[in-house]
C-alpha positions as a printed NumPy array, in Angstrom:
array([[ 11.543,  -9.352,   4.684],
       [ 13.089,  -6.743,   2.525],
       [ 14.712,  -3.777,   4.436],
       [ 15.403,  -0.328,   3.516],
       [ 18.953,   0.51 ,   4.835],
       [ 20.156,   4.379,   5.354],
       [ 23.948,   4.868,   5.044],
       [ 24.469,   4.839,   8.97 ],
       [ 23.169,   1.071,   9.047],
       [ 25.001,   0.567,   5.665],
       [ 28.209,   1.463,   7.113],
       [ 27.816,  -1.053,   9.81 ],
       [ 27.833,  -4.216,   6.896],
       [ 31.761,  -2.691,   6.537],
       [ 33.028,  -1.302,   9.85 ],
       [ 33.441,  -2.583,  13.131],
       [ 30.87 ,  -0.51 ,  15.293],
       [ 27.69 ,  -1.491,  17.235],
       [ 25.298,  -2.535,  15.69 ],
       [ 27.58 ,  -4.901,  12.886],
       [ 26.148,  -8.265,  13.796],
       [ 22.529,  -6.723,  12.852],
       [ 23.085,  -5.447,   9.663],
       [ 25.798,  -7.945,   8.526],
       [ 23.088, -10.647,   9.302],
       [ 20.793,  -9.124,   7.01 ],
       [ 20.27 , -10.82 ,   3.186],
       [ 19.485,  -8.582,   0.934],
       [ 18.376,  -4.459,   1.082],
       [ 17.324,  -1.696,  -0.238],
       [ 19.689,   1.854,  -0.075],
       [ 19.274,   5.234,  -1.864],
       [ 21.932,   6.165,  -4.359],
       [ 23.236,   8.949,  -2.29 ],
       [ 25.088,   5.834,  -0.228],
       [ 27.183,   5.752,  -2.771],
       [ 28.576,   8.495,  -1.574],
       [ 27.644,   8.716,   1.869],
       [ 29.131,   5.193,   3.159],
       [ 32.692,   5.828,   1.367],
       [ 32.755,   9.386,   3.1  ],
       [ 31.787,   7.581,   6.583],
       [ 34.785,   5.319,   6.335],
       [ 37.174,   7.508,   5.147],
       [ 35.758,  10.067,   8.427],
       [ 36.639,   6.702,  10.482],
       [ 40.099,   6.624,   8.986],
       [ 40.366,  10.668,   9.464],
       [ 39.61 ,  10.153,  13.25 ],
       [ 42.402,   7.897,  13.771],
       [ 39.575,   4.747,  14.159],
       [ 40.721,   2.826,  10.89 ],
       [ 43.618,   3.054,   9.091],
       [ 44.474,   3.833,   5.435],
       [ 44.738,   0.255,   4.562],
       [ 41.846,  -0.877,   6.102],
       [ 39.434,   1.697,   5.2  ],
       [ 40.536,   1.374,   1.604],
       [ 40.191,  -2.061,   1.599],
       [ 36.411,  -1.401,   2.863],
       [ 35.487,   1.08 ,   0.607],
       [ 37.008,  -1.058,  -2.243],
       [ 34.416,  -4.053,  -0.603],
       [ 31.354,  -1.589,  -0.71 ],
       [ 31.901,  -0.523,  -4.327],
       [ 32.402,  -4.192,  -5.559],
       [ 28.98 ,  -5.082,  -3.707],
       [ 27.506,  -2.119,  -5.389],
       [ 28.713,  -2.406,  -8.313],
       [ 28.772,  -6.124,  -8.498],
       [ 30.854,  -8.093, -11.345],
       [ 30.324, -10.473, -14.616],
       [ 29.576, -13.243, -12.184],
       [ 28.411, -11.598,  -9.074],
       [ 24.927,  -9.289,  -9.498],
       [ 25.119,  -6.148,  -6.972],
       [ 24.002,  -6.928,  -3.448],
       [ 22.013,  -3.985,  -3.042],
       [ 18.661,  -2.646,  -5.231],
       [ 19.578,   0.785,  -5.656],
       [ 16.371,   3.378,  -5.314],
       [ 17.744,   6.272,  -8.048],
       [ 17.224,  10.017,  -6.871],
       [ 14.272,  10.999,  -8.631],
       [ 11.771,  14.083,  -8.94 ],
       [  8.786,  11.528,  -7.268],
       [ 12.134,  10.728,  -4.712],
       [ 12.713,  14.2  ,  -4.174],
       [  9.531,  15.602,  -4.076],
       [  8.839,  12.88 ,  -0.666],
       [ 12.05 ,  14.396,   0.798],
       [ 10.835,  17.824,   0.759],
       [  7.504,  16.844,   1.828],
       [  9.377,  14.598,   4.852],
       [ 11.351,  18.047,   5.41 ],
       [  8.256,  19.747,   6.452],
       [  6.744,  16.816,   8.275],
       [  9.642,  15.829,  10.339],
       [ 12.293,  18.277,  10.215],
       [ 14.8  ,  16.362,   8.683],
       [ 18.095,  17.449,   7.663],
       [ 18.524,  17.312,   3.778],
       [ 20.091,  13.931,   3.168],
       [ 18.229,  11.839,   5.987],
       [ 15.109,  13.659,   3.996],
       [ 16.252,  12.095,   1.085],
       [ 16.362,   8.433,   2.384],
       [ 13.003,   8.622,   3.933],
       [ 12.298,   9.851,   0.356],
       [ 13.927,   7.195,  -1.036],
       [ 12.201,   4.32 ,   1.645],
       [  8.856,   5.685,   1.054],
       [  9.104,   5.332,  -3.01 ],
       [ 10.697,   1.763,  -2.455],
       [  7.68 ,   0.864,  -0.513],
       [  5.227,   2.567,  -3.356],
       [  6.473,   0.034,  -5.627],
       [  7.276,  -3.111,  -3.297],
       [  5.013,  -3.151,  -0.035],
       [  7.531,  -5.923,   1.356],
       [  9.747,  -2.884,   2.45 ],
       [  8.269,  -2.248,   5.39 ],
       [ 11.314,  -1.851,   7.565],
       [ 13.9  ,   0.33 ,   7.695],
       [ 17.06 ,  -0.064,   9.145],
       [ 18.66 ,   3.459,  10.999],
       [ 21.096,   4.087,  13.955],
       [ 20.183,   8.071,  13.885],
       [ 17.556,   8.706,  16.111],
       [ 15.787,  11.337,  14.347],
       [ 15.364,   9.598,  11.313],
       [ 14.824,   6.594,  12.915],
       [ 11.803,   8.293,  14.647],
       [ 10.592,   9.297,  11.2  ],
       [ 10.556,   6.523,   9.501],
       [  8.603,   5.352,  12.434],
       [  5.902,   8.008,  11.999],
       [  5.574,   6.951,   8.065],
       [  4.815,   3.543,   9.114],
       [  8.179,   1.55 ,   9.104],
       [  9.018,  -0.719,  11.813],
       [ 12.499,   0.167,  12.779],
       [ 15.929,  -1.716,  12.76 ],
       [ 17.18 ,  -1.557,  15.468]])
């Protein structure tokens, strides 16, 4: 099984929240390239709020960007679904469909094209409700 993971249940492979055990136990995954962003921000938020400190959120984000990234002898953990106009296009339409905000548009977007070109992805991993509920409505079966 090949999941689709949205930044809130990407966040979980790093941070200590509800929900870890799930996600860490998870092989492999597909994300949207706006996570590159979007899990960084999340754990620097965490470290904002007084829940991680500077140390340990660095040494986080610095985990997340070397799985992303990868290195000569390590490929990246994640396939990467790039933001494009077919990408886009599915988040606008999934804007009018489901009222998603922008960037939750965006990774339903993103899920939907990663399914168009591998049918395996047929879950999608999510800890906001809303989105969660969408996905649900375009066919995914839902983590958690």
């Amino acid at each position: 099984m090949t999941v689709f993971l949205d930044s809130s249940a990407l966040v979980k492979r790093y941070a200590d929240e509800p929900g870890a055990g799930l996600v860490r136990a998870l092989d492999d995954g597909v994300v949207c390239a706006i996570a590159r962003v979007e899990v960084p921000a999340a754990l620097w938020r965490k470290h904002r709020l007084g829940e991680l400190d500077a140390e340990d959120a660095s040494v986080l984000v610095q985990q997340f960007e070397w799985e992303w990234r990868g290195d000569v002898a390590t490929n990246p953990l994640f396939a990467v679904v790039a933001l494009t106009d077919s990408v886009l296009d599915e988040a606008a339409r999934a804007c009018a469909r489901h009222g998603l905000r922008a960037y939750d548009a965006v990774q339903l977007g993103a899920a939907v094209a990663a399914r168009r070109a591998d049918p395996d992805i047929t879950t999608f991993a999510c800890y906001d409700h809303e989105l969660a509920g969408a996905a649900l409505q375009e066919g995914f079966a839902v983590l958690p």
